[in-house]
N, C-alpha and C positions, 0 to 999 in steps of 0.2 A: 503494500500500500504506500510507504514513501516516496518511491518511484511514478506513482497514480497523483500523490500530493503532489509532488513536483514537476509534472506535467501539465496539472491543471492552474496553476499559477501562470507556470512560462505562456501558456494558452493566451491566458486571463490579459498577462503584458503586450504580449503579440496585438492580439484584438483591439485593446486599446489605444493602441496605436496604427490603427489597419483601417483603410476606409471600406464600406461594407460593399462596396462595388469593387474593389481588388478583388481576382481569383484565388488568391491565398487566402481570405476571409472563409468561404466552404470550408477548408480544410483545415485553417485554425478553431472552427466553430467546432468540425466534426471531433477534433482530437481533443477539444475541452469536454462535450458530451460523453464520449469514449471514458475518460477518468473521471469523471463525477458519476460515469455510473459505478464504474470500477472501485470505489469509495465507498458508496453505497453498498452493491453487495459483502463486500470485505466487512463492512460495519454490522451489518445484516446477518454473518456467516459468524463474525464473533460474539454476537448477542446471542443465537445462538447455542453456541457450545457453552456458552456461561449460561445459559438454560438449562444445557445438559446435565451440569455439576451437582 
């Protein structure tokens, strides 16, 4: 999941500086999507198992 954090920052910077008509915009949108879900189930998968205990 650090790897997923860190992704979705660097995303997050990109975008903010990317006008939404550049065609890098899809792709930096799609790879912030991608880690924020990737966080979510991660979050989801460790709730979870500390369910399990």
């Amino acid at each position: 999941m650090p790897r997923d954090v860190e992704t979705r920052d660097a995303a997050r910077n990109v975008l903010a500086d990317l006008s939404r008509l550049s065609p890098a915009y899809g792709l930096y949108s799609e790879v912030l999507r991608h880690a924020e879900k990737n966080i979510a189930r991660s979050l989801e998968e460790g709730a979870a198992m500390d369910d399990e205990v």
